[in-house]
N, C-alpha and C positions, 0 to 999 in steps of 0.2 A: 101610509108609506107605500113608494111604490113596488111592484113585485118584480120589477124591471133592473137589471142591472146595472150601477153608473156606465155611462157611453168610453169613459178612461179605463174601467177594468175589462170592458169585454174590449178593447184595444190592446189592454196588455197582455190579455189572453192571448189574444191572436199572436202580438211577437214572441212570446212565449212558445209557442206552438211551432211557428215556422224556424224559430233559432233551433226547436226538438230536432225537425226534421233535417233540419242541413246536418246534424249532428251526426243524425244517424245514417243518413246517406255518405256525411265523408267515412263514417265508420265501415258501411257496404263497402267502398273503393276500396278502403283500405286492406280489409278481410279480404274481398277479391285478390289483390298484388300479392300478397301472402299466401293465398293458395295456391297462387300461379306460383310462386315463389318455389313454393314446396316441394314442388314437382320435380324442380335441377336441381343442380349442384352451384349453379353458375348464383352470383350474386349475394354469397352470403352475408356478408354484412348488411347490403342494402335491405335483406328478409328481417335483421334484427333491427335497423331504423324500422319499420315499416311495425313489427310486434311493440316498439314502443309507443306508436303512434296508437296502436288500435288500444295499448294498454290505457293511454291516458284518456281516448277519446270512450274508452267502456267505461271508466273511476268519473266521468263528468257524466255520461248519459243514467249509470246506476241510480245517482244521487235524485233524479228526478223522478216523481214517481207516475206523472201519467206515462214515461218510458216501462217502466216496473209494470203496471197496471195492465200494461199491451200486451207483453210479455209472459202475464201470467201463462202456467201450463196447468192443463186438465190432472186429476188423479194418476193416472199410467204415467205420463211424463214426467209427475213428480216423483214418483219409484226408480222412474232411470235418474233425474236428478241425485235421487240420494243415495242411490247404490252408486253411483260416481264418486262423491262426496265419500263415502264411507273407504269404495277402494283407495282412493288418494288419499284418503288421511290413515289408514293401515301399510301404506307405502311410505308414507312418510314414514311413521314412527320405527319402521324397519330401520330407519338412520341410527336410531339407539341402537342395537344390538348388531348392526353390520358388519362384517369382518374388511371392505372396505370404505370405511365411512365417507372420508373425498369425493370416492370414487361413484356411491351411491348416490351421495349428496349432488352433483352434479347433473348425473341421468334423474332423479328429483325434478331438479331446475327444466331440462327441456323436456321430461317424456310427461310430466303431471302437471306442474305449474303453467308451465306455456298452453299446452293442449286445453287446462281449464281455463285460461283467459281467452286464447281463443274462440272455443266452444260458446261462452257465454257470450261474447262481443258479436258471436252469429246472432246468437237469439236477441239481443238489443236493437241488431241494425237493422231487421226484417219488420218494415211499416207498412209493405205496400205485394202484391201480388209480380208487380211491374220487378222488382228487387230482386226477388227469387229469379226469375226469369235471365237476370241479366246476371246472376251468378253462376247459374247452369250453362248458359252461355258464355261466359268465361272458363269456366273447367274446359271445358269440351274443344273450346278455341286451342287453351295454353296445351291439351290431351295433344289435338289433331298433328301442331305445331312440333311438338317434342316426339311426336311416334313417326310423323316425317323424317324427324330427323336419327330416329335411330334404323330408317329405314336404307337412307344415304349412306350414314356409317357402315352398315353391315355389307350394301352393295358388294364393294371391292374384296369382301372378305372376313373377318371376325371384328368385329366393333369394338370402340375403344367406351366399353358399358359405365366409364366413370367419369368420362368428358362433362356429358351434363345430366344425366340419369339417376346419380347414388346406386348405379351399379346395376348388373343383371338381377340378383333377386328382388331388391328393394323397387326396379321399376315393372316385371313382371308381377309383382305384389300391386301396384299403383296400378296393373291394368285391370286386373281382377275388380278394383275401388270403380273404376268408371265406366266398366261394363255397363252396369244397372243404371246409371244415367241416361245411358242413349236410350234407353225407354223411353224419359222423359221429352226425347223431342218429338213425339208423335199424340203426346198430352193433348185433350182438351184447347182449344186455342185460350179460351182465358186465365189458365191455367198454366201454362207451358210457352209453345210453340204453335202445336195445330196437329191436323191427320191429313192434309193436304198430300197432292203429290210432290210437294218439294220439300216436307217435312220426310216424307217415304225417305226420299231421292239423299236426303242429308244422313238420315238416320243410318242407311246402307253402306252409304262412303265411310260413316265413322266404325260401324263394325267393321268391313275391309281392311282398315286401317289398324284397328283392333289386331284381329286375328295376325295380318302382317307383321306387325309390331312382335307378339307374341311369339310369332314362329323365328323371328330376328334374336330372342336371347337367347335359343334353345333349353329354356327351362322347361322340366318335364310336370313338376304339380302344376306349373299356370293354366295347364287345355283341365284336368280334371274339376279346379276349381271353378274355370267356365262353366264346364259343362252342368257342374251343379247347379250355379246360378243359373243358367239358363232354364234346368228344371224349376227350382222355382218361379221364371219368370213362368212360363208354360205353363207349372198347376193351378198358380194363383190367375192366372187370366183368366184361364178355363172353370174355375169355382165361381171368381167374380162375377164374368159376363159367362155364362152358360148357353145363354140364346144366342148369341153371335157364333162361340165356338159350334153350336149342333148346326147352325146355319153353312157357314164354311169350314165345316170340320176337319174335312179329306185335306183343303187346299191348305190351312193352316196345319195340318199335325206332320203333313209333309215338310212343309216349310221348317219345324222344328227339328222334324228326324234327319232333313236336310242338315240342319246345323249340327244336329249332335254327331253326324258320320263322320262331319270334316272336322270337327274337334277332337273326335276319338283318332281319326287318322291321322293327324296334326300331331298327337302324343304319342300313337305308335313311331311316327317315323323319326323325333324327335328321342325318343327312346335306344333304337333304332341309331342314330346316328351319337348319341353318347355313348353308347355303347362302341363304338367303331375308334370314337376318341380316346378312348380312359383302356381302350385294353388290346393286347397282341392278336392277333387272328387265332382260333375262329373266335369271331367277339357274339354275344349272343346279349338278349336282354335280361334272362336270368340271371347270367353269372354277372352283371352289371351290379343287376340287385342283390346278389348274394355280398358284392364285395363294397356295398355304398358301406361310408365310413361314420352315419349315423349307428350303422346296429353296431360297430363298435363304443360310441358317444355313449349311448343308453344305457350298457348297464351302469358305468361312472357315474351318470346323472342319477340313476335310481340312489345309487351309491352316498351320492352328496346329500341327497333329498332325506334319507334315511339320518343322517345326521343332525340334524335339523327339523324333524317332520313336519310342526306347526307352525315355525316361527320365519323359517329362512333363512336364508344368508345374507339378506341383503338386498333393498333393489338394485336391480340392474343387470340387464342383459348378459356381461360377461362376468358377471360376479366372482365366479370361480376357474374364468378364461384361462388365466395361468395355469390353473393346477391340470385341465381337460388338456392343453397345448402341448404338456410335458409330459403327461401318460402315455398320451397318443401320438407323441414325438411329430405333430403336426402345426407349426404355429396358426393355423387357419381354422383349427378346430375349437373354436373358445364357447361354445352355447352348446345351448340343449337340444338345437334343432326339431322342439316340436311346443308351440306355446302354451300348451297348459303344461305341459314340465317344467319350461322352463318359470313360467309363472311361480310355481309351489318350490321349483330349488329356489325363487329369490325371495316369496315372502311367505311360506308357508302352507299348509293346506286351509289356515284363514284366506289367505291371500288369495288362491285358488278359488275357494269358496266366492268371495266377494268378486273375483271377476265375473267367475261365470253368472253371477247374481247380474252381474252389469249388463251383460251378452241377453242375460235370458229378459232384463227387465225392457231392452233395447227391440228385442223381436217382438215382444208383448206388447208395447208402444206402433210398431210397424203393424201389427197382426190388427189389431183395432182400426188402424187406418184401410186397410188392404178389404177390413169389412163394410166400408162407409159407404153410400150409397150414390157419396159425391164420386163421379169417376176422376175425376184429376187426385185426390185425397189417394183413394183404392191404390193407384197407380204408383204412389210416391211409396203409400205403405210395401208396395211390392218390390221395387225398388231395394227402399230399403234392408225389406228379409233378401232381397238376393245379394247385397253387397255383404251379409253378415254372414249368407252361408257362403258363399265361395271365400272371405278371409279365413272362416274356420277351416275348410277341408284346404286351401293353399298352404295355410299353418301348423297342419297336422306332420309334415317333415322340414321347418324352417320356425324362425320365431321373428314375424314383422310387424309383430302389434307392438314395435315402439320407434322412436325418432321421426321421423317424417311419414313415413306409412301410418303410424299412431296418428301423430297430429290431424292427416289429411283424414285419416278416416274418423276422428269422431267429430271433425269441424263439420262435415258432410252431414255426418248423421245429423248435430245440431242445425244445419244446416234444413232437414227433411224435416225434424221435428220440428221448428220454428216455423216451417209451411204448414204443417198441417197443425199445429194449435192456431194459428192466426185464420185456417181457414173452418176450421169449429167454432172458434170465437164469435167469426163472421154469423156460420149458422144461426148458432143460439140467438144473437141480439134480432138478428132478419125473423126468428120466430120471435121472440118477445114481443118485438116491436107489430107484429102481426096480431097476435093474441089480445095486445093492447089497439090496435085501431091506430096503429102509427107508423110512418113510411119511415124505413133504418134513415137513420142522420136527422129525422126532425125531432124536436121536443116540447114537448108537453105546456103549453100556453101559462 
């Protein structure tokens, strides 16, 4: 018998393989239009054609399992898997006991349903190094495009922030999300983009455009939660490459303190200038902060949370909207204004517990990368910890871990983690296939 394969199977292999890949490449398009999607307001319908399509193109690619097989994730990544899994199924089941169950039922549907199909339809579609590339490239496009244009609006005066935005905080939220990106165009060229000076030269226009954008909604946590992320881009660079940093130390720690003065001053005058709006002369910053209408929210939230301590009220955002709106005779005041409150008034101090179970299982995943010896890998992992720390401290006076700021941020994150298991994967087999006496991609006679 020969040991040789029929010439018709290793033919059907092949179409087999190549029908895999168009799969999952229309699947990338798709994911892509969707995240661009995310980003406005403009197009909603076409965003839910577009979730269908990725829904159906993940339920075909699932079923196959050298797709599965690709995709597997390392131990850490499977801890963020299942701390996902555990928080959305403790969400769900808040549907039982919610006070309003429609209501929950619904944020259900887009902040956990959708966010896990997307999420996973990341990790399916990512075959090739070339993918990733052309996704980050697309954020960054759809980013440059829409901060243009809340640059325009703002010109003549105060911006109309719900044109195509979802508003001033939910897009000063979405900038904090793509900070830590523009790291990535100055990646490794096989990895990214390149260190080139026209990677420099890109990478500068888009923070410019950053910061711009930023100072355009005058929201005052967006410069703190930069400023964080930028710390961690900075400690983790300087742990990573050490020898680079003692190399050009001075002209690099400049360059950062550079950033950080025009951040802090960005929020001083931004402070500063809400202050001048919200109150009668003399307007000052303290009495600003004395009278923000969160330290009224809180103790009610304490209040509600206490009713409830373990189990919640329910998911969803405005859960108890009504009853916050009509205390504080404010119909604008309906949440908790800070996300792990609000988190524990909708699903408990479980609920609590399993997010930040999620948060913590998600940096431990990035922290491992940020150690790896690959630097495009390091990079992504750094990345990653800064987009998580700046949503936490943005978060800390606001709640936009859900609806499209959710979506977009853990599509992202699947998005990093699908790079860096696929480029561990790589590793491992390049050393096997070493240890064995065999060049990666041939096989064994």
């Amino acid at each position: 018998m020969s040991g040789h394969g029929h010439p018709a199977d290793a033919a059907n292999a092949g179409r087999a393989a190549t029908t895999t890949a168009r799969l999952q490449d229309a699947l990338a398009v798709a994911c892509a239009v969707y995240l661009v999607l995310l980003q406005t307001n403009l197009a909603l319908a076409l965003r839910s054609v577009v979730f269908g399509v990725i829904a159906a193109l993940a339920l075909v690619l699932v079923t196959r399992a050298d797709v599965r097989g690709k995709a597997a994730l390392s131990p850490p990544a499977r801890w963020l898997a299942f701390a996902f899994l555990a928080w959305a199924a403790w969400s769900a089941a808040s549907l039982g006991w919610s006070r309003a169950p429609a209501y929950t039922a619904g944020e259900l549907k887009t902040d956990v349903l959708e966010l896990g199909v997307a999420s996973a339809a990341i990790l399916l579609s990512l075959r090739e190094t070339v993918v990733f590339r052309r996704y980050v490239a697309t954020l960054l496009v759809a980013f440059a495009v829409l901060a243009a244009a809340s640059l325009a609006a703002f010109a003549p005066g105060p911006w109309n922030d719900k044109l195509m935005h979802h508003g001033v905080g939910t897009w000063s939220t979405h900038l904090v999300l793509v900070a830590p990106l523009i790291l990535l165009v100055r990646a490794p060229p096989r990895a990214v983009f390149g260190n080139g000076r026209r990677a420099t030269a890109t990478a500068i226009a888009l923070v410019a455009l950053l910061l711009a954008s930023a100072r355009a909604t005058e929201n005052r946590m967006v410069w703190p939660a930069l400023l964080a992320s930028l710390a961690v881009i900075g400690a983790g660079s300087a742990l990573r490459w050490p020898a680079p940093w003692r190399e050009r130390g001075r002209a690099r720690a400049l360059a950062f303190l550079a950033m950080a003065l025009l951040i802090g001053t960005a929020f001083v005058d931004v402070a500063f200038r809400k202050a001048e709006s919200t109150q009668a002369p003399p307007a000052s910053i303290e009495r600003s902060v004395a009278e923000d209408p969160r330290l009224a929210i809180w103790p009610l939230v304490r209040a509600r949370i206490a009713e409830r301590p373990w189990t919640g009220h329910g998911y969803g955002k405005e859960i108890v909207g009504s009853e916050l709106a009509r205390e504080l005779s404010d119909a604008t005041l309906t949440h908790a204004h800070n996300a792990f409150a609000s988190v524990w008034l909708q699903t408990g101090a479980i609920g609590l517990a399993l997010f930040v179970a999620m948060l913590g299982a998600a940096a431990w995943r990035f922290a491992g990368y940020a150690r790896s010896r690959d630097d495009a890998l390091a990079l992504v992992g750094i990345a990653g910890l800064a987009i998580l720390t700046g949503l936490v401290v943005k978060n800390l006076t606001d709640d936009f871990f859900v609806r499209t700021n959710a979506r977009f941020l853990w599509t992202v994150v699947a998005l990093l983690v699908a790079f860096g298991e696929r480029r561990l994967r790589v590793r491992d087999e390049t050393r096997r296939s070493a240890t064995a006496g065999i060049a990666p991609g041939e096989s064994r006679p």
